[in-house]
VOPA-28440 format. One record per residue (C-alpha): residue in one letter; chain; x, y, z. Coordinates in steps of 0.001 Angstrom, whole numbers, plus 500000, padded with zeros to 6 digits. Layout:
+---------+--------+--------+--------+--------+
: residuo : cadena :      X :      Y :      Z :
+---------+--------+--------+--------+--------+
:       a :      A :      X :      Y :      Z :
...
+---------+--------+--------+--------+--------+
END
This chain:
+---------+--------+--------+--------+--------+
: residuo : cadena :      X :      Y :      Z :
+---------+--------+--------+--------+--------+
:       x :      A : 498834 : 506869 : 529478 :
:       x :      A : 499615 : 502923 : 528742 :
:       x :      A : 496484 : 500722 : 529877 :
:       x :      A : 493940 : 503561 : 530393 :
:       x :      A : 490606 : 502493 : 529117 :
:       x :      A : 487760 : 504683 : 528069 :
:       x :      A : 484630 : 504190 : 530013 :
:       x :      A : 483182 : 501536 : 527052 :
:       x :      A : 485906 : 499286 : 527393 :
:       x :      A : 486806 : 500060 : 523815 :
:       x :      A : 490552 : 501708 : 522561 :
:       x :      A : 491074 : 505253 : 521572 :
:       x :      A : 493188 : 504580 : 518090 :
:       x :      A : 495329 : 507545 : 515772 :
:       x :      A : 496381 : 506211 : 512086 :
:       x :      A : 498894 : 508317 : 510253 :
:       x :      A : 498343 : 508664 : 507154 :
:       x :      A : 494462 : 507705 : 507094 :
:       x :      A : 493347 : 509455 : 504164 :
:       x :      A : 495859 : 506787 : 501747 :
:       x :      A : 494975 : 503854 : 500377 :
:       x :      A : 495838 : 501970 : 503617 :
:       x :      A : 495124 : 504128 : 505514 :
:       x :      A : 490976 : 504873 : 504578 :
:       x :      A : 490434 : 501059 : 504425 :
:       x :      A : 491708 : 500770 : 508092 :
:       x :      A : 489515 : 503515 : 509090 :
:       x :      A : 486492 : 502010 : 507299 :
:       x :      A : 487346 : 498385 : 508936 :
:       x :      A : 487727 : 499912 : 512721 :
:       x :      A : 484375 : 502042 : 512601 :
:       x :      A : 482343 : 499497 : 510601 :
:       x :      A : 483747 : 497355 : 513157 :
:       x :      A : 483156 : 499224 : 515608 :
:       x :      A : 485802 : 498624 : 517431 :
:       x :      A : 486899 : 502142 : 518934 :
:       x :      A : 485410 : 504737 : 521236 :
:       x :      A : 487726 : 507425 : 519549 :
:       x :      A : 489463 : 507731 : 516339 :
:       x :      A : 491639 : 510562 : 515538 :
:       x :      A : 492750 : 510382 : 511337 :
:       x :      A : 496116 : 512380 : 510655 :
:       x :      A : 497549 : 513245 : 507237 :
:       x :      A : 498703 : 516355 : 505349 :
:       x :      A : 495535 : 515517 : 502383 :
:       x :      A : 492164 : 516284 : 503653 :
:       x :      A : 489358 : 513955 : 503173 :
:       x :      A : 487583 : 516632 : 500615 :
:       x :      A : 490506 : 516298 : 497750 :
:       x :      A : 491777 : 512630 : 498867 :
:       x :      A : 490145 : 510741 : 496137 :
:       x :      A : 487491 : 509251 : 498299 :
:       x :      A : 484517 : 507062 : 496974 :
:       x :      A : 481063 : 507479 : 498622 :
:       x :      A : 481571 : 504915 : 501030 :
:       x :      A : 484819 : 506127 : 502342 :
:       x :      A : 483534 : 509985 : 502583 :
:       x :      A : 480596 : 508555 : 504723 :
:       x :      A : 483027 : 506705 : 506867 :
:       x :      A : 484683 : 509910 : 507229 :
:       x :      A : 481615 : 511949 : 508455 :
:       x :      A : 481473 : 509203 : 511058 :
:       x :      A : 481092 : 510997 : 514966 :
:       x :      A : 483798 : 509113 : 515953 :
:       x :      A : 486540 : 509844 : 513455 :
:       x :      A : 488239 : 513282 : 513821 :
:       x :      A : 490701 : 514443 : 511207 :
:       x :      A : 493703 : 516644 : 511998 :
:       x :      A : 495865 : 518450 : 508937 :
:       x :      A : 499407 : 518035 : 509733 :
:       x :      A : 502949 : 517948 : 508210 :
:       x :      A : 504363 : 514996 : 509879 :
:       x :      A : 507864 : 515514 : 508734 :
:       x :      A : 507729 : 518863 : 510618 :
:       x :      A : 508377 : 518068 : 514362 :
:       x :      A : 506159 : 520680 : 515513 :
:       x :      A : 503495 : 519654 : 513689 :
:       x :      A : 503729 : 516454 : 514166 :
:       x :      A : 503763 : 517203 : 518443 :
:       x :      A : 500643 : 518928 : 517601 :
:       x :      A : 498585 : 516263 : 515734 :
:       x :      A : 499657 : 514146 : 518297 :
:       x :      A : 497966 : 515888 : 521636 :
:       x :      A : 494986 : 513977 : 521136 :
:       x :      A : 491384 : 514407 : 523665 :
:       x :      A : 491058 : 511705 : 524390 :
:       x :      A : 492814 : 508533 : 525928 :
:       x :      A : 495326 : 506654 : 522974 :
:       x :      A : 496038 : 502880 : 523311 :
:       x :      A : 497135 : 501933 : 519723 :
:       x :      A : 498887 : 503999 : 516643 :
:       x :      A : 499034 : 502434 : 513337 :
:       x :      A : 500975 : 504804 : 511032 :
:       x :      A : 500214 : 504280 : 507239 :
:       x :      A : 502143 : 507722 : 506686 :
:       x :      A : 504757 : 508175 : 504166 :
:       x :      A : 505794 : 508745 : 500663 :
:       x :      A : 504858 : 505707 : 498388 :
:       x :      A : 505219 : 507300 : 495005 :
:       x :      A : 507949 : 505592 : 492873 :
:       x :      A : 510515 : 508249 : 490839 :
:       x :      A : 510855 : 510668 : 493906 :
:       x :      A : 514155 : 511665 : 494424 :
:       x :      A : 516668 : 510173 : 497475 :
:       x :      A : 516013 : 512992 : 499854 :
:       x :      A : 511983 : 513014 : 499308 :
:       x :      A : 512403 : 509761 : 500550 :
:       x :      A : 514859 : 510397 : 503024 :
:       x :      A : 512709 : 512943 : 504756 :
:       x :      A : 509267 : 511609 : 503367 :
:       x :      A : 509939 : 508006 : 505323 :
:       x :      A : 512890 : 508436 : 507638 :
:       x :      A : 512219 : 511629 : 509053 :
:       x :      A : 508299 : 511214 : 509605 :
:       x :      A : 508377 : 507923 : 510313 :
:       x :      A : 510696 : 508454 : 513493 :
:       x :      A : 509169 : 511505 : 514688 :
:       x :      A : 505839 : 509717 : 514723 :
:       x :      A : 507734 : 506767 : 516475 :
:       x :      A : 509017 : 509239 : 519302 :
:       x :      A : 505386 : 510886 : 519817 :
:       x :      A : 504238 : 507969 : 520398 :
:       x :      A : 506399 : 506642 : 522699 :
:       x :      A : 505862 : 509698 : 524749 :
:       x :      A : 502342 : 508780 : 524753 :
:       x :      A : 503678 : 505538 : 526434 :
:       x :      A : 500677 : 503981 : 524292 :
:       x :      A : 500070 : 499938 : 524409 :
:       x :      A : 500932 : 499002 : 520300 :
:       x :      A : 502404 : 500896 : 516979 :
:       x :      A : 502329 : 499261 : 514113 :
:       x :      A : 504101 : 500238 : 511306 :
:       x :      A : 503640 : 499406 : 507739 :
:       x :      A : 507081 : 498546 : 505654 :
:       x :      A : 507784 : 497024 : 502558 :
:       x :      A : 508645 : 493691 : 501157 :
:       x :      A : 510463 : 494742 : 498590 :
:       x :      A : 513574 : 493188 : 499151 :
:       x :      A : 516511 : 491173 : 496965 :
:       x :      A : 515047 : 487548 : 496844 :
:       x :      A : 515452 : 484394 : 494546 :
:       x :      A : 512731 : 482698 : 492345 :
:       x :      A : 513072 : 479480 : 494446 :
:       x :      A : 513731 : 480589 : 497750 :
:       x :      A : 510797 : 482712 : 499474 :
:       x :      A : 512184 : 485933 : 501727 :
:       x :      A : 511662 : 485313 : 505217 :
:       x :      A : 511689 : 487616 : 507795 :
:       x :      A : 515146 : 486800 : 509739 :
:       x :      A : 516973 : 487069 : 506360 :
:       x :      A : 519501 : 489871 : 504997 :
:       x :      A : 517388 : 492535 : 504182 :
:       x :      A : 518872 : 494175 : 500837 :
:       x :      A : 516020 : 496736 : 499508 :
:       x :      A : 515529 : 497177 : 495672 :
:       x :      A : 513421 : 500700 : 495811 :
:       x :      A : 514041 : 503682 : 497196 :
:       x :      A : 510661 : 503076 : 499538 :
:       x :      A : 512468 : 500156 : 500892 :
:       x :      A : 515352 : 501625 : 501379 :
:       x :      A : 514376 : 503643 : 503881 :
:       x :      A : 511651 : 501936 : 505368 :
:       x :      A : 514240 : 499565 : 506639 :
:       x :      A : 516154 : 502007 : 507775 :
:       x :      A : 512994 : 503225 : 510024 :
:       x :      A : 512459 : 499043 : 511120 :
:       x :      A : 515820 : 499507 : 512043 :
:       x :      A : 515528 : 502942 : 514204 :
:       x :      A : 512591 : 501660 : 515955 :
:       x :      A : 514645 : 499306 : 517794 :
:       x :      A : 516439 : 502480 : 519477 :
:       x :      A : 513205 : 504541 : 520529 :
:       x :      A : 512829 : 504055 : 524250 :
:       x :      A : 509767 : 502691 : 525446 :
:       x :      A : 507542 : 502228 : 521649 :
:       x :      A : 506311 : 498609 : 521751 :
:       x :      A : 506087 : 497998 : 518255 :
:       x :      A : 505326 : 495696 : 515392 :
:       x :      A : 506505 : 495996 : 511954 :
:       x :      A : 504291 : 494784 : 508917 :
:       x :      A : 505883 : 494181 : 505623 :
:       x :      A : 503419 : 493746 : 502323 :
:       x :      A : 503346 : 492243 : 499485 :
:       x :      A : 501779 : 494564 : 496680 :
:       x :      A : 498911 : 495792 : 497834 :
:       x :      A : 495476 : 495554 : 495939 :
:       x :      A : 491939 : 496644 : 496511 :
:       x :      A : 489678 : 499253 : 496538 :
:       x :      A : 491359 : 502817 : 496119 :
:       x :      A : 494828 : 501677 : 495110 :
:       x :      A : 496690 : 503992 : 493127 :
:       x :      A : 500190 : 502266 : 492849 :
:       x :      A : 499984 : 499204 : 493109 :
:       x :      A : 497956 : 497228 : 490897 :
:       x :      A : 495986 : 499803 : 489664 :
:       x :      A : 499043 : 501055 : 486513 :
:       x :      A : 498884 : 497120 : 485195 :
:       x :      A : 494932 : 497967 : 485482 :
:       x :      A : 495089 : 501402 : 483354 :
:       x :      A : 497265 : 499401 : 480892 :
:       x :      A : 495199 : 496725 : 480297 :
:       x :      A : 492344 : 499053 : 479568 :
:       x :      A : 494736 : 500831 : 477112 :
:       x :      A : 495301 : 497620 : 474794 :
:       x :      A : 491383 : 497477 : 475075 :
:       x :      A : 491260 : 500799 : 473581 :
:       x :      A : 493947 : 500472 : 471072 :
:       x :      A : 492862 : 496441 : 469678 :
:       x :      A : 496436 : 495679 : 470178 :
:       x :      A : 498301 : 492644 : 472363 :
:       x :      A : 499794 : 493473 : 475738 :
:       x :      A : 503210 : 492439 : 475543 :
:       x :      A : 505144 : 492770 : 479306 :
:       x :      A : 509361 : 492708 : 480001 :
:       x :      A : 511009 : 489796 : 481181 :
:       x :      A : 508565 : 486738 : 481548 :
:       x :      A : 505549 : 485549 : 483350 :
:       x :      A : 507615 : 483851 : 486260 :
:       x :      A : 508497 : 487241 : 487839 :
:       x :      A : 507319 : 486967 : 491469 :
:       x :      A : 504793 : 489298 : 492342 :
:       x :      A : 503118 : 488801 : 495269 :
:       x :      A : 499991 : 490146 : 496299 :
:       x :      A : 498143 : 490729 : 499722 :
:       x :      A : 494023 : 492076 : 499489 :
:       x :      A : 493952 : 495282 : 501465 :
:       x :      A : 491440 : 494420 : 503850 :
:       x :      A : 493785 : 491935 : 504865 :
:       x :      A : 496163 : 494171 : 505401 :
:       x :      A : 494008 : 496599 : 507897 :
:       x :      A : 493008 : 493496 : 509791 :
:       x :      A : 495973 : 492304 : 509891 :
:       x :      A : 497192 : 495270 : 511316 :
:       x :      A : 494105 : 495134 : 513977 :
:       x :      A : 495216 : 491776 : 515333 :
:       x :      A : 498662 : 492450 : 515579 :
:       x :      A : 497453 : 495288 : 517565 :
:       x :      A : 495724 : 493356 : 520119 :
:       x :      A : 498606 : 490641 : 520077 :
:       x :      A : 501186 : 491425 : 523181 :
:       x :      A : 503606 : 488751 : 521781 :
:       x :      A : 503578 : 490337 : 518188 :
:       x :      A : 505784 : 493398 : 520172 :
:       x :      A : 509027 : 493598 : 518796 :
:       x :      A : 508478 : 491454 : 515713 :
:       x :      A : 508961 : 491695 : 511934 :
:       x :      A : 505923 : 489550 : 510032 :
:       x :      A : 505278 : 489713 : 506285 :
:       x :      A : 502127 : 490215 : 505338 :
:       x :      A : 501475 : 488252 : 502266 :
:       x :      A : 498520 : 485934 : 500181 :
:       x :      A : 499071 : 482239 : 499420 :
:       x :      A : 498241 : 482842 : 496181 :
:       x :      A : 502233 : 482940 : 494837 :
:       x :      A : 500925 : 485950 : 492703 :
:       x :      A : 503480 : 486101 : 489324 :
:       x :      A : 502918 : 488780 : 486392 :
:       x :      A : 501595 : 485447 : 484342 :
:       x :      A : 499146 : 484891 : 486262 :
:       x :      A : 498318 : 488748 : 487237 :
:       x :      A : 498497 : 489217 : 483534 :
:       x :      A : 496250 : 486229 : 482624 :
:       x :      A : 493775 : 487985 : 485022 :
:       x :      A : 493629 : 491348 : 483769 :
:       x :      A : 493748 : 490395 : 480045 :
:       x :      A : 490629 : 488243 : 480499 :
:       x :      A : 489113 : 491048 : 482389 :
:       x :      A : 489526 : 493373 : 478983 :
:       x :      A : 489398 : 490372 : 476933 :
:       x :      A : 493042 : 491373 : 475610 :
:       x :      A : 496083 : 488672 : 474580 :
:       x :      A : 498944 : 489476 : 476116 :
:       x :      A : 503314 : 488082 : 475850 :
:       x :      A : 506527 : 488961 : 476970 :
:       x :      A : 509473 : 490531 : 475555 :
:       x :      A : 511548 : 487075 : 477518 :
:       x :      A : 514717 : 487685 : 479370 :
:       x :      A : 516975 : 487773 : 476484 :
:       x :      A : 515125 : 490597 : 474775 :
:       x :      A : 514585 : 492379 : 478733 :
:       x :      A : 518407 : 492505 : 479470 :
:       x :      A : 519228 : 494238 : 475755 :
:       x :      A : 516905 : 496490 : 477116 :
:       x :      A : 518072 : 496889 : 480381 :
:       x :      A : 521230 : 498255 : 478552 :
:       x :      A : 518812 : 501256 : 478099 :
:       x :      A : 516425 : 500588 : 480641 :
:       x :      A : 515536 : 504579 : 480899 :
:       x :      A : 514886 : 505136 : 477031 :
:       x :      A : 513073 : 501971 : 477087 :
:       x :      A : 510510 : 503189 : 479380 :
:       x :      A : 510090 : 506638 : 478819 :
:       x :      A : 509472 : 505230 : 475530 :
:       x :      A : 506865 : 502758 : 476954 :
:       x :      A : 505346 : 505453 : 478891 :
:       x :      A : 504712 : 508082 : 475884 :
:       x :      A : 503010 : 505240 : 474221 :
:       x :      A : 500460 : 505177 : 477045 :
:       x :      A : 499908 : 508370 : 477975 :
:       x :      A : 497631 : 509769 : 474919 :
:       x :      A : 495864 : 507022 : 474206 :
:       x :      A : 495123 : 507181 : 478141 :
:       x :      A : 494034 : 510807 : 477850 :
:       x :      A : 492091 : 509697 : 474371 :
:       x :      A : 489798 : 506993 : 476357 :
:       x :      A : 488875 : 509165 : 479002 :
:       x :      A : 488031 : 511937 : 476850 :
:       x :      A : 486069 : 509528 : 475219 :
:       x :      A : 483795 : 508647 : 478745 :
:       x :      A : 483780 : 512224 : 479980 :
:       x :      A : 486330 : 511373 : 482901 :
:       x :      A : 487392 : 515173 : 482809 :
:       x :      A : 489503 : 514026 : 486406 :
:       x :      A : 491281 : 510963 : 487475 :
:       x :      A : 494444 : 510260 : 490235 :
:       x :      A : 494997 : 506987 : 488138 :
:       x :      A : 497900 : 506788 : 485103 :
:       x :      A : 499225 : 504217 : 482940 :
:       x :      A : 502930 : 505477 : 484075 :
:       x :      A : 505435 : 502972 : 485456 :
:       x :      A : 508060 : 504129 : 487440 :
:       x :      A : 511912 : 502402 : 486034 :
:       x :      A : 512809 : 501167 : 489585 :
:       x :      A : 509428 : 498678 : 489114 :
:       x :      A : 510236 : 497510 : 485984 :
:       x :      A : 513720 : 496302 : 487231 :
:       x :      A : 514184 : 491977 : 487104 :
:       x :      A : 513206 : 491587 : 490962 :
:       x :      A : 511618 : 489135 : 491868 :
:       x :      A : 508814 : 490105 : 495373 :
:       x :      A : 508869 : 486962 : 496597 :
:       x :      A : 507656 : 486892 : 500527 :
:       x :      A : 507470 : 484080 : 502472 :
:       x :      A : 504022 : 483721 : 504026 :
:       x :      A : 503633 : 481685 : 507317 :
:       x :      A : 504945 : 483394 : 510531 :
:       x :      A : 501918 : 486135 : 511194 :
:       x :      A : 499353 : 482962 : 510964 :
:       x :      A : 502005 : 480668 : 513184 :
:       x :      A : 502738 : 483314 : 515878 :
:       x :      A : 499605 : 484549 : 515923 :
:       x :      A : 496824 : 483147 : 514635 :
:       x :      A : 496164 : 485427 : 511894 :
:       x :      A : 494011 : 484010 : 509250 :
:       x :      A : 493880 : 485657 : 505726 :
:       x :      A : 490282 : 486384 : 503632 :
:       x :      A : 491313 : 486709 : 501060 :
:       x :      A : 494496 : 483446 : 499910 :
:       x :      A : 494703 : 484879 : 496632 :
:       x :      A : 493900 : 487368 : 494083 :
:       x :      A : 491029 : 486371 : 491847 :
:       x :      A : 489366 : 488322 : 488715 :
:       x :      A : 486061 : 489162 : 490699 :
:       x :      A : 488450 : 491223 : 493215 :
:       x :      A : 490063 : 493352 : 490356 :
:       x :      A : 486955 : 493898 : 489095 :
:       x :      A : 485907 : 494929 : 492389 :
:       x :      A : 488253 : 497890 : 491885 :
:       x :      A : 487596 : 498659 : 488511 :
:       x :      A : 483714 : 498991 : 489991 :
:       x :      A : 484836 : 501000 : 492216 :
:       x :      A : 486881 : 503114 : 489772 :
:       x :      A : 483961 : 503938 : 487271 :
:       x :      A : 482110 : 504379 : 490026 :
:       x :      A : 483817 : 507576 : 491358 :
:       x :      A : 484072 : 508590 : 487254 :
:       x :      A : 488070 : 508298 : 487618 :
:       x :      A : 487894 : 505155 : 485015 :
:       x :      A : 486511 : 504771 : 481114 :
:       x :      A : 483445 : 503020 : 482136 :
:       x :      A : 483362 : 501682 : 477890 :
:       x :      A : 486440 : 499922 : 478978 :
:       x :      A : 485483 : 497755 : 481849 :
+---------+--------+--------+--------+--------+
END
């Protein structure tokens, strides 16, 4: 089916995964685009209970975009979603489990298993590009920027196997391919990334007490703006010499939890400090008391503010996973997608108008404490 064309010139397109957070906001940016003459949308979460805001559920509704239900860890399922009607030139697959605190074999089969059995569909497809989204969660120094040629040693579970997929990929005969690996990943309808550091800050709003964060406000954490990510993922697409390459995908902004921190206290007009290294490792001795602990704090209060607004329903949570609370620095390297291929980013760096962007969007869907914001 490689280099068929649809009478309009235009690519028939399948993302995996489309109802996430990636995944919607790479649907919304190839129909608003218009940039496809077919778009078929696969994941296991319909549109109708995926969290969607109004903009999203319109892009859904769109004539071109067709959703299919399917359990992509299930080979049979996953053979089915992928017998599309019509022509195929690109796959992007946003699929997989994201959530932090899953156990190994979630993982294992929530990452590994789909990931490859979307990788073989496809290459039986014999379709022109599949991109895959990885992570960049990987061991790196303070100083030294991870590239993407260097030892790969993953410090989450996600990572874990997500490398393990970048590494299978090689093996699947015939899938020209392009792996993607992002920083954290902000923007409208995030749920994990960003978006607990949001609740939090909203929480020390509520309670008229300080923020005060482990470790220090040096910790690397980078940041890439979601719609960079989904056109990112468009021009590698359309890029033959980005087949068979690994490119990080990652802001110039050298995003740290200071300056994250600074953002989202002046947001809620909060003060926030940090606990300092010496304080963090007697912790760490502890490290799972110390959070649960952390996490009880927030909960009620959480529950108490929305209460207070009426938000009777909300995806979002003030609950941080142990594994991200770890010393690790996400430190990426920026510099080969724009030098190989011309990418240019919109957004270089996180600013307090984006985050605010999301909280809008938040209150907007009545997920949020709109007294808070």
């Amino acid at each position: 089916m490689a280099n068929i064309k649809v009478p309009n010139g235009k690519p028939g397109v399948i993302v995996l995964g489309g109802c996430g957070f990636i995944g919607r906001n790479l649907v919304e940016y190839l129909i608003e685009n218009d940039l496809v003459s077919y778009l078929r949308v696969i994941d296991k979460v319909p549109p109708q209970t995926a969290w969607l805001n109004v903009k999203h559920q319109k892009i859904f509704e769109h004539p071109l975009v067709e959703f299919k239900s399917a359990n992509l860890i299930n080979p049979i399922s996953c053979q089915n979603a992928f017998t599309p009607d019509n022509p195929i030139t690109y796959i992007f697959n946003c699929a997989g489990e994201t959530k932090s605190g899953q156990t190994d074999p979630v993982y294992k089969e929530g990452i590994y298993k789909l990931s490859i059995n979307c990788a073989q569909q496809a290459a039986k497809l014999g379709i022109e590009h599949y991109v895959e989204i990885s992570s960049g969660n990987f061991i790196c120094s303070e100083k030294m920027p991870f590239k993407e040629d260097d030892t790969a040693e993953p410090w989450t579970f996600v990572a874990k196997y997500k490398l393990q997929v970048e590494n299978e990929l090689k093996t699947v005969v015939g899938l020209k391919y392009t792996v993607l690996r992002p920083a954290i990943v902000y923007g409208p309808g995030d749920r994990n990334g960003l978006a607990p550091r949001l609740v939090i800050g909203a929480l020390y709003k509520h309670l008229g007490e300080m923020m005060k964060l482990l470790w220090g406000p040096d910790l690397k954490m980078n940041t890439v703006h979601v719609r960079d990510v989904v056109r990112a993922m468009w021009h590698v697409a359309t890029k033959p010499n980005a087949v068979g390459q690994i490119y990080n995908l990652v802001d110039n902004g050298n995003s740290t939890q200071g300056s994250i921190s600074s953002i989202i206290s002046e947001i809620f007009n909060i003060n926030h400090d940090y606990w300092g290294n010496t304080l963090s490792s007697i912790a760490k001795m502890d490290m799972n008391g110390v959070v649960e602990e952390i996490n009880d704090k927030h909960m009620e209060p959480w529950a108490e503010a929305c209460n207070k607004d009426g938000v009777e329903n909300t995806p979002l949570s003030p609950y941080i996973d142990q594994e991200l609370l770890q010393y690790h620095h996400l430190h990426l390297r920026p510099g080969k997608l724009s030098e190989n291929t011309g990418f240019t980013y919109m957004y270089p760096q996180m600013t307090k108008e984006l985050l605010k962007q999301v909280l809008e969007d938040y209150v907007a869907m009545k997920i949020f404490p709109h007294s808070l914001v």
